[in-house]
C-alpha positions in Angstrom: -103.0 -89.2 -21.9 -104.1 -85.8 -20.9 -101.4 -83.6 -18.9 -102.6 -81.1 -16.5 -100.9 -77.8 -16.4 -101.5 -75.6 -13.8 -99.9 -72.1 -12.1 -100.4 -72.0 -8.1 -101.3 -68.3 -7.7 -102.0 -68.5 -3.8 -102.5 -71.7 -1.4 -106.1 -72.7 -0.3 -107.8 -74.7 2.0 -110.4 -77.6 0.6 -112.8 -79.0 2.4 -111.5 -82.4 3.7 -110.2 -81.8 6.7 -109.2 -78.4 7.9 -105.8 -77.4 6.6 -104.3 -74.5 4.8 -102.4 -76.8 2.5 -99.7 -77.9 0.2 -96.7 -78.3 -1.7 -96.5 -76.6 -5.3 -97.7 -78.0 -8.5 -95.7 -79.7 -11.6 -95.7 -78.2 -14.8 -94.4 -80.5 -18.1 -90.9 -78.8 -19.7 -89.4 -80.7 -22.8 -90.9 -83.4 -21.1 -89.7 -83.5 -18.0 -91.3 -82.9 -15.0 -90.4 -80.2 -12.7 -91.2 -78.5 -9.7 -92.6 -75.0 -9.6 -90.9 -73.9 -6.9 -87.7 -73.0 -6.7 -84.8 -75.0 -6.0 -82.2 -72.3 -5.5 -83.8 -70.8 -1.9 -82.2 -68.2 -0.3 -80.9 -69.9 3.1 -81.6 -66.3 5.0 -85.6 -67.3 4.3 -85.3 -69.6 7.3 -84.1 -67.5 9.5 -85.3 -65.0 11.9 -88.9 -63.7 11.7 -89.6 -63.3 7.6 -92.3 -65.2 5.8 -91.0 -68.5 4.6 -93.3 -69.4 1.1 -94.2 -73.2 2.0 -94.8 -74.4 -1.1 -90.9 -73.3 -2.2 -89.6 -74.3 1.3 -86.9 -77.2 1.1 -84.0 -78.7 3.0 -81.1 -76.9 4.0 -78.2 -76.7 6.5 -80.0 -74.1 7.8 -83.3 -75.7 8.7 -81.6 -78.9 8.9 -81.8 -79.7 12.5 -85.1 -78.7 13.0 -86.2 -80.7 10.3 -84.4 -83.8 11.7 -86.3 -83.0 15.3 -89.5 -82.7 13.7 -89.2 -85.8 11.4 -88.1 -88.2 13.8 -90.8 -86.9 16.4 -93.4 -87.6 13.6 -92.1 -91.1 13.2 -92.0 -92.1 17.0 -95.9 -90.6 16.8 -96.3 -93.1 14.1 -94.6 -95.7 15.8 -96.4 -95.8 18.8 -100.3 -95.4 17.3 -99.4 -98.4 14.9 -98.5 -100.0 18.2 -101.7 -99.0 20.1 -103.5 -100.2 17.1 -101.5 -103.5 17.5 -102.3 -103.9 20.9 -105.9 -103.3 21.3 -106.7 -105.7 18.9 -104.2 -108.1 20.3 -103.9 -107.4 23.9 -106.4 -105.1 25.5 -108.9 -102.6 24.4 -109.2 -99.6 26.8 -108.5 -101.8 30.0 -110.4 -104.8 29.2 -110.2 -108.0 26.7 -109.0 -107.0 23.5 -110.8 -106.6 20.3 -110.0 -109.4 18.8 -111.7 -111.7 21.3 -114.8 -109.1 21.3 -115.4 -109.6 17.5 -114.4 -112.8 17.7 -117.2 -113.8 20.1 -119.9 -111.7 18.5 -121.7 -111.3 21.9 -121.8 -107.5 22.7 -124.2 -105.4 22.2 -122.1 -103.5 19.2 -121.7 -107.4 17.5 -124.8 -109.3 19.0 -124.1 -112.4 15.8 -121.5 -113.2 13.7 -124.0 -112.0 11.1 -123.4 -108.4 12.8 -119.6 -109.3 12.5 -119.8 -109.6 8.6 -122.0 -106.6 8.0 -118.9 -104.9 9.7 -116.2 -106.2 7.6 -118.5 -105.5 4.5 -119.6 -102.2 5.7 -115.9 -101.6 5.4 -115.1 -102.9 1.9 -118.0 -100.8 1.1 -117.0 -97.3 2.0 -113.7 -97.6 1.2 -114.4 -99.0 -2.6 -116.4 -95.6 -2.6 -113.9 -93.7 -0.8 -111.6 -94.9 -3.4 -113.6 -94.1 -6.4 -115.9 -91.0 -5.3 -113.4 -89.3 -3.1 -109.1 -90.1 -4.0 -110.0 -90.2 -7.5 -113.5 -88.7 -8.2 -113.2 -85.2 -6.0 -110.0 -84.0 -7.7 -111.2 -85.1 -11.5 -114.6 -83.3 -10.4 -112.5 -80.3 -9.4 -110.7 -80.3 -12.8 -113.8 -80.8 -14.9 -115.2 -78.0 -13.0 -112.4 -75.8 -13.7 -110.9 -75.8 -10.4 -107.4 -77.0 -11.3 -105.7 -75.9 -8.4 -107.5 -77.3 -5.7 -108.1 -80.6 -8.1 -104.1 -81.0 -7.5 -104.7 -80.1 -3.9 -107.5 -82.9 -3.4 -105.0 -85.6 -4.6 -103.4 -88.1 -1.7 -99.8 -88.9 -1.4 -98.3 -86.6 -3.7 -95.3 -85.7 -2.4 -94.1 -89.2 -3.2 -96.5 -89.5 -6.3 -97.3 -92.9 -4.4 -101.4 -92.0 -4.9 -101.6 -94.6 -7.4 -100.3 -97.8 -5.5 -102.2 -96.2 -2.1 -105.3 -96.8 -4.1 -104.9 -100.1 -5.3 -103.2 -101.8 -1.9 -106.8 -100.0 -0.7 -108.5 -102.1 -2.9 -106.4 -105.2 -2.0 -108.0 -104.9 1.7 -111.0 -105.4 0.2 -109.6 -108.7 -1.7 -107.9 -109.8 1.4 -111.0 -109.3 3.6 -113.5 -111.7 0.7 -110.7 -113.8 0.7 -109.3 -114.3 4.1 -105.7 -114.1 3.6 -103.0 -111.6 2.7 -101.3 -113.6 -0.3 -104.2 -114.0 -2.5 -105.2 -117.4 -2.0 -108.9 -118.4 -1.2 -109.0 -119.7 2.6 -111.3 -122.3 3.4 -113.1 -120.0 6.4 -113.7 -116.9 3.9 -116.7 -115.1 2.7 -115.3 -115.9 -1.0 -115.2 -119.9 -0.1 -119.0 -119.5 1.8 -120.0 -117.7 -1.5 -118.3 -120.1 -3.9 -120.2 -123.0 -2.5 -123.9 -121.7 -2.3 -123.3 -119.7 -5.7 -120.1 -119.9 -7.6 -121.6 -117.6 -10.2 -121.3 -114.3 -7.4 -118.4 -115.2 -5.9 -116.5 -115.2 -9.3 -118.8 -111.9 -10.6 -117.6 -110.4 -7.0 -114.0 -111.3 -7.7 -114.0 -109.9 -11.5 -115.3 -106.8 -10.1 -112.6 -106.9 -7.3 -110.0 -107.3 -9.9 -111.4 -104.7 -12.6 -111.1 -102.1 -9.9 -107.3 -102.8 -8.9 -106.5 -103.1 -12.4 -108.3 -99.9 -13.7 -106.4 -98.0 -11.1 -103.2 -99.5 -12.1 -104.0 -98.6 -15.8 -103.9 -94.6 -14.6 -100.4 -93.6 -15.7 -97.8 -92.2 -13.1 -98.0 -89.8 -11.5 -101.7 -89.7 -11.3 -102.2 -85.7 -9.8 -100.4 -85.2 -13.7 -103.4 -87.3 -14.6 -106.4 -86.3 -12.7 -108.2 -85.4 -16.0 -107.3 -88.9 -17.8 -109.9 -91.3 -19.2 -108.4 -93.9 -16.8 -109.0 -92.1 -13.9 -112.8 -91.9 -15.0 -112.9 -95.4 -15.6 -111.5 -96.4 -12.2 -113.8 -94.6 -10.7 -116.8 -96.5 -12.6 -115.0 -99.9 -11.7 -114.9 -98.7 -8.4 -118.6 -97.8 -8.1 -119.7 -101.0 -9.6 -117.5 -102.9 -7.1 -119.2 -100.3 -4.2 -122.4 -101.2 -5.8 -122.0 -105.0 -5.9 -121.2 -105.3 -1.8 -123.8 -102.7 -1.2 -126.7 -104.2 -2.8 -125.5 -107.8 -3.9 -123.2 -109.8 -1.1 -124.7 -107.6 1.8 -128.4 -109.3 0.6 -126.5 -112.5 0.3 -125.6 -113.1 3.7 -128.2 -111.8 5.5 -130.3 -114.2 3.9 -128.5 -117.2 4.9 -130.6 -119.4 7.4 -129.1 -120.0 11.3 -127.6 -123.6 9.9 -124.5 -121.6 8.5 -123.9 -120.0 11.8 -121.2 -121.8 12.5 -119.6 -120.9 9.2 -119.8 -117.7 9.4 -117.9 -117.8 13.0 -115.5 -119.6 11.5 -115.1 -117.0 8.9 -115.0 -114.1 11.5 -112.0 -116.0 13.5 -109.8 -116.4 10.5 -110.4 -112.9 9.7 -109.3 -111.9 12.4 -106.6 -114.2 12.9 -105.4 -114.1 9.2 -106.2 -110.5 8.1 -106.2 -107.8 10.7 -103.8 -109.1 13.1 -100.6 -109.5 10.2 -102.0 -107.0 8.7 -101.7 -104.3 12.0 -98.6 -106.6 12.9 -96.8 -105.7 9.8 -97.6 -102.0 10.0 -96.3 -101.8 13.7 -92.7 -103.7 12.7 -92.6 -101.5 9.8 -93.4 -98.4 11.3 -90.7 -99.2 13.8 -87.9 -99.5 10.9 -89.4 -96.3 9.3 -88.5 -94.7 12.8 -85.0 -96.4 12.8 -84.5 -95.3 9.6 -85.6 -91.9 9.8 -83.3 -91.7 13.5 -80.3 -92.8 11.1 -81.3 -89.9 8.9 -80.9 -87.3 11.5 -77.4 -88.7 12.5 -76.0 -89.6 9.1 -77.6 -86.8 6.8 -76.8 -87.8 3.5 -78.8 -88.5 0.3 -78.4 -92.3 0.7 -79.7 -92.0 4.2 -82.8 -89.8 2.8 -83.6 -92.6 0.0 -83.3 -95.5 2.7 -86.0 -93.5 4.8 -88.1 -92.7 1.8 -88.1 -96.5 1.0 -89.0 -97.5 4.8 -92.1 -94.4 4.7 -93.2 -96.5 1.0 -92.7 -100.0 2.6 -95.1 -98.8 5.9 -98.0 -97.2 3.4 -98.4 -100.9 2.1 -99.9 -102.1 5.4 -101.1 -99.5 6.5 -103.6 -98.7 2.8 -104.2 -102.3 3.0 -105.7 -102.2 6.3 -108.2 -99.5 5.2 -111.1 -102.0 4.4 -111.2 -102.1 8.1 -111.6 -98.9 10.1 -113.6 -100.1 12.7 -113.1 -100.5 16.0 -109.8 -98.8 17.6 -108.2 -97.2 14.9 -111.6 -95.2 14.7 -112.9 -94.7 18.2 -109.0 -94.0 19.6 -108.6 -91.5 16.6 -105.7 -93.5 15.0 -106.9 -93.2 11.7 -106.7 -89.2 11.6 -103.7 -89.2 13.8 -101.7 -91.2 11.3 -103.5 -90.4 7.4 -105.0 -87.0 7.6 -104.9 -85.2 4.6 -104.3 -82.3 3.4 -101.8 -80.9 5.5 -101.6 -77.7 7.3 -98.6 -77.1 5.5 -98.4 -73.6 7.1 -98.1 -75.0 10.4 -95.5 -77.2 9.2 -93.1 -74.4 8.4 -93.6 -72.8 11.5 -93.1 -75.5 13.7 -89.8 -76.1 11.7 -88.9 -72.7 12.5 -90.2 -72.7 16.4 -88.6 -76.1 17.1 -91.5 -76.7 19.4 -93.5 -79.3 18.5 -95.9 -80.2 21.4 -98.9 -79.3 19.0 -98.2 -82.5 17.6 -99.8 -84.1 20.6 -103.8 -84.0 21.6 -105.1 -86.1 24.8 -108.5 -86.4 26.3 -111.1 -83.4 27.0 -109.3 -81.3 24.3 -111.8 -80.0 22.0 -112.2 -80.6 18.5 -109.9 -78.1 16.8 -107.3 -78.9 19.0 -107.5 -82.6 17.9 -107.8 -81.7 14.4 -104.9 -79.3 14.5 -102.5 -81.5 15.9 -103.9 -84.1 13.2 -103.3 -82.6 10.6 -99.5 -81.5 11.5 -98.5 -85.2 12.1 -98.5 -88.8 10.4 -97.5 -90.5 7.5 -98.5 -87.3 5.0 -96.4 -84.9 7.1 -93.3 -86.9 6.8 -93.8 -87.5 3.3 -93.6 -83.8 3.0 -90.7 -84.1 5.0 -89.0 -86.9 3.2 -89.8 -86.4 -0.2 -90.1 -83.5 -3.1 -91.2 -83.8 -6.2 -91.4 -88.2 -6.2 -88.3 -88.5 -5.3 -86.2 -88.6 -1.8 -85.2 -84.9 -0.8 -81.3 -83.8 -1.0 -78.9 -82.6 1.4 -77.4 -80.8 -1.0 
């Protein structure tokens, strides 16, 4: 296992989405990991008008209610796009039937057949197999190989918690979950996996080997993986990753859309249990959840203890589930409302982070129609689940109050 070592000299913004970016690095001591900023702030750094360093910036009674405010504004953001994500799939989509029924009918001009309807769901297995391989994993090896250690740490997802690992492979379960029509692993009998088994068992168990490999080779990376962007596992996950990308891409695609009009019905069939049995619990869970996260979080600011801080860190881990195993489907609402961004963008502006804490004002959190697009990117990238990470956690474990 190969353990990256690296000395932050300055912060820097990487090309993902605009932001001027993130917490310090970890450096290995007798073992041990530990944090390269300080843990022994002054408390007058948070007051008045002098520079706080962000990357060294951490809870205090000083900042405390400001951090409090900001956290549990966050949440209620997170709270109620998980719930307009819920509800335009399940109620309405922008004032007329909701999404749900319009995929499920297949007779828009966007989903003219259910054949249109598949392409979509694969489409999304797709991109986020490469996602996962080319992007959370590939961009910050690439980085390292290429020398750029810094912003190889930088390009690495849900670090605060160290949680990048398990984000990758519940993103990899959406892809399971969509072949296989159900949440709990089981094959349902209206599934692409049960349409596939019984014109050609040999793909449908080559597609879920290569399903498998890829969870399993991101599992094998050890913990935490930004202290293992360079590792031979992360290479390998990658190549699983592409194979599976691959395999959907040039393999399952080709099956389906050669599959005569007699298995129309079929692949309706397999459409509405989607639907019914994978996005709607799916968005369900990640609305309930999001709601206890906000709950919890609330009992943070009143309560302020450490036990309160783990109990919110463990609601922020228990909403990521859902939410990484929706990612096979990013179509629809959670893209054209901009709940995706809203909720995951990454890296932060952790800049703008500090000073918000310090201003208490926290309206740029908030972007509506006919802003312009760094408007909506700035408020994006100051907000979600990765900005209250920051705020929860340090270093993979729940922040302290003292």
């Amino acid at each position: 296992m190969n353990i990256i070592n690296i000395t932050i000299s300055k912060m820097k913004k990487i090309n993902f989405k605009a932001a001027s970016i993130l917490c310090g690095s970890a450096l290995l001591i007798s073992g041990a990991l530990a944090s390269c900023g300080s843990d022994n702030n002054d408390p007058d750094d948070n007051k008045g008008n002098e520079v706080v360093d962000s990357k060294n910036l951490d809870y205090s009674p000083e900042n405390a209610n400001s951090w409090h405010n900001y956290s549990v504004r966050v949440a209620e953001l997170l709270a109620r796009d998980s719930e307009e994500l819920y509800d335009s799939w399940n109620t309405s989509y922008e004032g007329g039937d909701s999404f749900a029924n319009i995929f499920r009918n297949a007779n828009t001009s966007a989903y003219p057949s259910y054949l249109s309807c598949i392409d979509e769901i694969l489409d999304g297995c797709k991109d986020i197999a490469g996602e996962v391989g080319d992007a959370k994993i590939g961009d910050p090896y690439d980085l390292y190989m290429q020398g750029k250690k810094e912003e190889a740490l930088y390009a690495v997802e849900s670090w605060y918690s160290w949680h990048s690992r398990d984000d990758y492979a519940n993103n990899i379960l959406s892809i399971r979950n969509s072949y296989y029509g159900s949440l709990d692993g089981s094959v349902n009998a209206n599934s692409m996996s049960a349409l596939v088994k019984s014109v050609d068992s040999d793909l449908d168990a080559r597609t879920i080997t290569l399903i498998d490999n890829a969870r399993k080779a991101i599992i094998a990376i050890p913990q935490p993986f930004r202290n293992n962007i360079n590792s031979s596992e992360a290479l390998m996950a990658q190549e699983a990753c592409a194979d599976l990308e691959d395999h959907i891409t040039n393999t399952l695609k080709g099956f389906f859309q050669n599959l005569s009009v007699s298995y129309d019905d079929r692949l309706k069939d397999i459409v509405v249990n989607y639907v019914d049995n994978v996005v709607l619990p799916t968005y369900k869970l990640l609305k309930d959840r999001n709601e206890a996260l906000l709950q919890a979080v609330k009992d943070l600011s009143s309560q302020r203890t450490n036990a309160a801080f783990e109990k919110a860190c463990q609601a922020w881990l228990a909403s990521r589930e859902p939410w990484e195993e929706s990612e096979a489907f990013l179509f629809g609402p959670v893209d054209a409302l901009g709940l995706d961004p809203n909720m995951d963008s990454w890296p932060l502006d952790q800049d703008a982070i500090v000073n918000h804490l310090k201003s208490g004002n926290f309206d740029d959190l908030n972007w509506g129609d006919g802003d312009d697009d760094d408007k909506i990117e700035a408020a994006q990238n100051i907000r979600g689940f990765h900005t209250l990470e920051f705020l929860l956690f340090k270093d993979g474990q729940p922040r302290k109050v003292n």
